[in-house]
N, C-alpha and C positions, 0 to 999 in steps of 0.2 A: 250704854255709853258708846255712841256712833258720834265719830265726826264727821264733818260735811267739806268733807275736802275735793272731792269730786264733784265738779258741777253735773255731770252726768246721772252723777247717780243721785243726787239730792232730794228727787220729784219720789224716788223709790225708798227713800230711808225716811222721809218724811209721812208714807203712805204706810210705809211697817210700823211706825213709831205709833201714828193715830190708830193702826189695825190692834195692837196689841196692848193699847189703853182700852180699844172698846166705843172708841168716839170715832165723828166725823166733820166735818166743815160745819154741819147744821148744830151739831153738839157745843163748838167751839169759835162763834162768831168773831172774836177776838181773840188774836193771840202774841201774846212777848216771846220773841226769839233772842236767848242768850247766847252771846259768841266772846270770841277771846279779842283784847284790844284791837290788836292788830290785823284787821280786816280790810282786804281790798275793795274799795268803793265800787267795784264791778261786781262783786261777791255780794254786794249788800243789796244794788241793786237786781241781781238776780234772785237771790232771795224772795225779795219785793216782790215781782213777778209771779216767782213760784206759788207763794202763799195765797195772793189777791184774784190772778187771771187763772193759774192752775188749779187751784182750792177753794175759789170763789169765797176765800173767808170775809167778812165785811171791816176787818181793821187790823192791822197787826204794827206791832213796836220794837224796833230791834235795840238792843242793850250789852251791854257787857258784863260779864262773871263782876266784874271789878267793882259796880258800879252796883250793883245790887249786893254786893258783900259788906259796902259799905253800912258801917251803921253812923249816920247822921248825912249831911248836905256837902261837908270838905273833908279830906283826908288823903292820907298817901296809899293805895291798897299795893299790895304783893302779892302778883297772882303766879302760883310755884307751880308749873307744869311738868311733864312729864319729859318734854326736853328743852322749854327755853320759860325764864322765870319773867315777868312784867312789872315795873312798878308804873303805877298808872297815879297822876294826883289828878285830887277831882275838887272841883270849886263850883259849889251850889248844886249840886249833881251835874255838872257839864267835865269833861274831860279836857284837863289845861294842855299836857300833854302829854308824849309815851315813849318809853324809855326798855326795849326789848334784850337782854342776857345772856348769849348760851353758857350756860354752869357745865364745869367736867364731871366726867362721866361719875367719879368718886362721890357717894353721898358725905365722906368724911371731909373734903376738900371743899362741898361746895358752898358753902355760908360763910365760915369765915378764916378764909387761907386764899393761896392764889394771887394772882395780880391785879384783880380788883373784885370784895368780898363783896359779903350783903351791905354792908352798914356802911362802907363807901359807895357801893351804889346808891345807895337812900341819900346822904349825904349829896352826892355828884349829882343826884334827879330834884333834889327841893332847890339846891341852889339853882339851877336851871328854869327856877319858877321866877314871879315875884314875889319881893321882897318881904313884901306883905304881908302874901302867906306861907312864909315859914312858919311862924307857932302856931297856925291852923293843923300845919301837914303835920309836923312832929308830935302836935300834941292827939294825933288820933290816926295812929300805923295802924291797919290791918293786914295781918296776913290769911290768907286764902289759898286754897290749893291742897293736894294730897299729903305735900310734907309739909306743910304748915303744922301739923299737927305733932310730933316730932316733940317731945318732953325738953323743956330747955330751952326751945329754939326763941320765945318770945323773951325771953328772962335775957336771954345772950345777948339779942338784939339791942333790947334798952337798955345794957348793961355797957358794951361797945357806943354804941351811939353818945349816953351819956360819958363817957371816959373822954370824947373829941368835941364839947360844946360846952356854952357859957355855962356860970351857977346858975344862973338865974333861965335858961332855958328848959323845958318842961319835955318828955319826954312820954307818951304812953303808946304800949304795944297787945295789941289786942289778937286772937286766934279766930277766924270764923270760918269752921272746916265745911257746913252746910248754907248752903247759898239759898236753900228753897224758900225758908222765911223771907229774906231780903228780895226775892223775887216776886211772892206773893203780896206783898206789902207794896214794892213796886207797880205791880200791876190794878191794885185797888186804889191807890192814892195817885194816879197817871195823870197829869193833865191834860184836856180831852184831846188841846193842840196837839201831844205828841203822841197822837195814834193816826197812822198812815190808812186813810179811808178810801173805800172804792172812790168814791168822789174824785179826791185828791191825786191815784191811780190814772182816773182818766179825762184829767184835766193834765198834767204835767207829769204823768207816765214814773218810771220807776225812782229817775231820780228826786223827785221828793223827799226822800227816806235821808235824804245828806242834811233837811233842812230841820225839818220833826224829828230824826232819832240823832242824838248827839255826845 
């Protein structure tokens, strides 16, 4: 569990990471790189670089925890981090848009108390979408993350959200504490467009990755 918050260091923890699977670039012609929403486009295409010029791998696809947690093509995900929570809405597996949290320090405060809870953020982040896709988003919440898992926490949620919405609006809140399914499933069903190929590398160089991973 390494993040790559250091550009410096990233060439060195991606070298530990394939040393201690046991594999190498030859092992791993292609590979899905999951990050968190909120990723600087210089971060991504650094990345880019690292993996294609650095590792000479022959394709790699950058994504999101969120995005791969999803179970279906729309929804709202909650991705609960360690210090700032995300609710991310996704429409056809694309990213509508990102809405980032810092929650206090208190795990008893930070869901639903404060000056703005989970279920007004959820609330506050689908209106912010179209109109459209509200009963797409509401009707298929996942939460993700370490305290996602937390006895209650999904029950609470649809329980608060439905107390503030029409009869007739539909409500389901779902847990997915392991992303690795969603990831692996990701990566067999990819369309071929959205894998960043040496080709593509060294035609239009790193930023490509803004155009294929999305």
């Amino acid at each position: 569990n390494s993040t790559l918050d250091d550009k410096n260091d990233v060439a060195g923890k991606v070298a530990k990471a394939l040393e201690w699977l046991g594999l190498s670039a030859a092992h791993l012609p292609f590979v899905v790189l999951l990050h968190k929403p909120r990723l600087d486009p210089s971060r991504k295409e650094h990345l880019t670089t690292l993996l294609l010029q650095g590792f000479q791998l022959q394709g790699v696809n950058l994504t999101t925890h969120t995005q791969v947690a999803l179970t279906g093509h729309t929804g709202l995900v909650i991705d609960i981090g360690h210090t700032s929570t995300y609710l991310v809405p996704v429409f056809e597996d694309m990213v509508e848009g990102r809405r980032e949290d810092d929650w206090p320090a208190s795990i008893s405060d930070v869901f639903f108390q404060g000056s703005v809870d989970l279920a007004m953020a959820v609330r506050a982040c689908v209106k912010h979408c179209d109109p459209f896709l509200h009963p797409a988003l509401f009707g298929n919440i996942v939460l993700t993350g370490g305290a996602a898992a937390l006895p209650g926490l999904a029950d609470r949620l649809k329980m608060e959200l439905l107390a503030n919405s029409t009869p007739a609006q539909e409500v389901h809140v779902q847990v997915v504490t392991n992303v690795f399914d969603g990831a692996a499933s990701h990566a067999k069903n990819l369309s071929p467009y959205k894998w960043v190929l040496q080709e593509d590398f060294r035609l239009h160089g790193a930023r490509i990755v803004h155009a294929k991973c999305f």
